[in-house]
C-alpha positions, 0 to 999 in steps of 0.5 A: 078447491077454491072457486077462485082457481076456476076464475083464474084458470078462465082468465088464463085461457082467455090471456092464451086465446087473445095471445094466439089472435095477436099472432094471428094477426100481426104474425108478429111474436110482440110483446102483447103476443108473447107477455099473453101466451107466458102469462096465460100458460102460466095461470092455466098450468098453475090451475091445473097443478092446484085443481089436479085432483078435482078437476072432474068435479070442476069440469062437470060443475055448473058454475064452470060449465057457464063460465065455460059457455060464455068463454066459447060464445066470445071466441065464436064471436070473434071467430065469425067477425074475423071471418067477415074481416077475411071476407071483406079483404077478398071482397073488397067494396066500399062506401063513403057517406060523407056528404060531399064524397071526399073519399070517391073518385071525382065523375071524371076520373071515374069515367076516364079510366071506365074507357080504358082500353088497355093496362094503365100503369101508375108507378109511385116513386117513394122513400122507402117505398112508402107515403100513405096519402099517395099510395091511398089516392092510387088505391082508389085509382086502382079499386075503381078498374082492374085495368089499372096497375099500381108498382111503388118503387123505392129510388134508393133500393132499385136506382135503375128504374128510377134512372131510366124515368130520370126521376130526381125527387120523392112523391112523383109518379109516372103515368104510362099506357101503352107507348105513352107516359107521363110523369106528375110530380104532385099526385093530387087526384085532379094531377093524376087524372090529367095525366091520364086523360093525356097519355090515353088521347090519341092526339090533342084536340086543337081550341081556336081562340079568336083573337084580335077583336079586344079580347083578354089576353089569353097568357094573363095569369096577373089580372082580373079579367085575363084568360090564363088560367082558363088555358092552363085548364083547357091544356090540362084537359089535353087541348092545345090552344091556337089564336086566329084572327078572323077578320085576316083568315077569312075562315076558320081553319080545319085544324080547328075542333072548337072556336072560341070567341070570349068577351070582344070588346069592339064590333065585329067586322064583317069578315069574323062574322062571315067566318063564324057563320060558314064554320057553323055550316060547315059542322062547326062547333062554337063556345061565346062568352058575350058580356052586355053590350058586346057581340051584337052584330051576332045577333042574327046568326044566334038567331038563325042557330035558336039563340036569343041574346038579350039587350040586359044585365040581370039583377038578383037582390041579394040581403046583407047583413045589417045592410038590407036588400041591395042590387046584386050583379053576381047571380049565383045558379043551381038551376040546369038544364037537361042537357050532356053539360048539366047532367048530373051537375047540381053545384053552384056557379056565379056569374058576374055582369051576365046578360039574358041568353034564352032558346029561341021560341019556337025553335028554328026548324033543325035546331034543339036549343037548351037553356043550360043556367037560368038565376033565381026565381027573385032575379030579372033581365034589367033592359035600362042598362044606362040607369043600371050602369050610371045610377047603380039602381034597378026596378022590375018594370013588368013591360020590358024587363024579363022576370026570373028565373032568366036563362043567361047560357043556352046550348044548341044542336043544329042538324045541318041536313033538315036546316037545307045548309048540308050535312053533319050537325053543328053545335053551339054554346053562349053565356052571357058573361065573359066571367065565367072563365076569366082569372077572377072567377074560374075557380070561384064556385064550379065555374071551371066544371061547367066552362069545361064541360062545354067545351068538352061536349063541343069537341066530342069528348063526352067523357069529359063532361063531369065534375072534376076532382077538387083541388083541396080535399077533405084532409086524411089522417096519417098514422104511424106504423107504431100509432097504427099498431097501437090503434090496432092493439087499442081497439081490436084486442085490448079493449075488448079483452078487458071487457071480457075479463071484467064481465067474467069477474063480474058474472063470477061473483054474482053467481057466488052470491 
């Protein structure tokens, strides 16, 4: 018998093997499945109709016998690898090591659905009941707790669901916890979590903002130094936003969780200071966003709650290409401090036009204060405002500047009781830019994280104190069912199978030699 009818014979049994995993893996008769099991029975009945009456020698011969054992050795390897494959689908973990974590849940989607107390049911209305890119985003979702349930739902075979939800287009999905739901119409990670942290609330937390000081306009989404944006997010985040004038009240009202006070442009009257210091007393809780040369008449209650507000801008140098050093009136920060706003934070920020906000040293007795952002190491606090603004130049004078690094946002907890001004604990938050949060900056950078994770931990809601999903995302490719087929056939069997075959030809013929 010709040794080529033993080499055909091995190449038939490996056709007929990697036929029966085609079909074990796609329990589909394809044809790849069905071109491999003709082909392979073919060459192996062929083998044994030729190689009939030798076949005990062929079997006992050592050339077959190590033909033989390589062949068991690759089908133990794909065996134990489909074993891990199995594994790994009924133990489902995951790892991303890109740098920026593009394929990880935001910290605030992840400790927003960690307090979950109850089935959190995300029902995604698809054409055909498939989208790839949606159903990956609420399989994160879904991966990160087992209180999150996933129904994908086609509106063409099922109308009735869709009816009931008044859903009228593709993509949306609804957001419901107990007796609450909401429907997002653009399941972007960041859209999905709103959703969440809004139909798991009980109630909206009330944001005061003081108005009738000078303030930007609060619904200007138009210009540089408008607020709107800064409301659309705070509304997003479940807040629900009530201008008050002050110096008319009088006081602040109970309804309010957190005031904000954000760039006045003239002196505070009397009646808004008074207003502010009683709402400290009381436990209030206060976020200021005081550009220079504003809010002075603030001073002394900063003052009093470890706050300590500089009479200066700060100025970075910065290098331009081909231009040299220059003076630098946006200092961007990567330095924090410890403290609930900053924990974990290691992203940059930018600060346009911010003056010096430093804890007051040593602190006033009953007050913890905690420089939040302080520039870099080659800034200064620049106290010649009027050289700085007309002249547009700058020099460290060691006797009245302050070299950097300079702290420019300060939080502080006040125990009302140790203080002698009753009971509770108040909490305070300043920057020394109104920039932070305005149109032109609130989504330079992760203004908006920070922004908002002060007012998260001044109105309690410690879980929201996190960096939040990006709006634009690493891109995901999209395959297919026939492109992921073709990968599918590509990688795990045909190229291996080739590799296979080659190498059997290629020992078969070296051991001939």
């Amino acid at each position: 018998m010709r040794r080529s009818h033993s080499l055909l014979g091995l190449i038939g049994l490996l056709l007929v093997f990697f036929g029966l995993a085609s079909f074990a893996f796609t329990l589909q008769l394809g044809a790849y499945t069905v071109l491999h099991l003709i082909g392979g029975g073919l060459l192996l009945l062929w083998f044994v109709a030729a190689s009939f009456r030798d076949l005990g020698a062929i079997f006992t011969a050592r050339q077959t016998r190590q033909g033989a054992n390589m062949v068991t050795s690759a089908i133990l390897f794909i065996v134990v690898l489909a074993a891990l494959n199995w594994l790994a689908v009924r133990h489902d973990e995951r790892l991303d090591l890109t740098d920026e974590g593009v394929f990880s849940l935001s910290p605030q989607a992840t400790n927003v659905l960690a307090g979950l107390k109850g089935e959190l049911l995300l029902q995604a209305f698809l054409e055909a009941g498939h989208d790839p890119a949606i159903e990956a985003q609420l399989d994160s979702l879904a991966h990160a707790t087992s209180q999150v349930r996933v129904q994908l739902v086609d509106p063409d075979r099922q109308p009735e669901i869709a009816q009931e939800h008044a859903v009228r287009s593709y993509g949306a999905v609804r957001v419901s916890y107990k007796d609450r739901s909401a429907m997002v119409a653009q399941p972007t990670e960041e859209a999905l979590t709103n959703a969440i942290i809004n139909v798991t609330r009980e109630g909206k937390k009330t944001l005061c903002w003081v108005d009738g000081e000078g303030e930007p306009a609060l619904d200007d989404t138009s210009s540089p130094r408008g607020y709107g944006f800064a409301r659309e997010a705070l509304e997003s985040e479940n807040y629900e936003i009530e201008p008050i004038v002050l110096f008319q009240e009088g006081a602040v009202p109970e309804r309010c969780k957190v005031v904000l006070l954000a760039a006045p442009q003239r002196p505070l009257l009397a009646p808004t200071v008074t207003a502010l210091r009683g709402w400290l007393d009381q436990g209030g809780r206060v976020l200021l966003l005081l550009p220079p040369r504003s809010g002075e008449s603030l001073l002394p209650l900063l003052a009093e709650y470890g706050v300590q507000l500089g009479n200066d801008t700060v100025v970075d140098e910065v290098v331009r290409l081909f231009q040299g050093p220059a003076l630098g009136l946006e200092p961007v920060v990567s330095t924090y401090g410890a403290h609930p706003i900053t924990q974990g934070f290691r992203e940059r920020t930018i600060y346009s036009l911010t003056r010096s906000v430093r804890p007051v040293e040593p602190a006033p007795k009953g007050v913890s204060a905690t420089a939040l952002a302080s520039t870099s190491p080659t800034s200064w606090a620049e106290s010649d405002l009027d050289a700085l603004f007309d002249s547009q130049q700058a020099t460290l004078d060691e006797a009245s500047d302050v070299a950097g690094p300079v702290a420019i946002a300060t939080a502080a907890t006040a125990d009302l009781k140790e203080m002698g001004r009753g009971e509770g604990e108040a909490r305070l938050v300043v920057f020394g830019t109104a920039a932070i949060a305005d149109n032109k900056y609130i989504n330079n950078l992760f203004n908006r994280d920070l922004f908002l994770n002060a007012v998260g931990w001044l109105a309690g809601q410690e879980d929201l104190v996190s960096i939040r999903a990006r709006s634009l995302r690493a891109s995901r490719v999209s395959f297919t069912p026939d492109e992921a087929a073709a990968i599918f056939y590509l990688s795990v069997l045909i190229v291996p199978e080739l590799l296979m075959v080659l190498g059997l030809a290629v020992w078969w013929r070296r051991s001939s030699l």
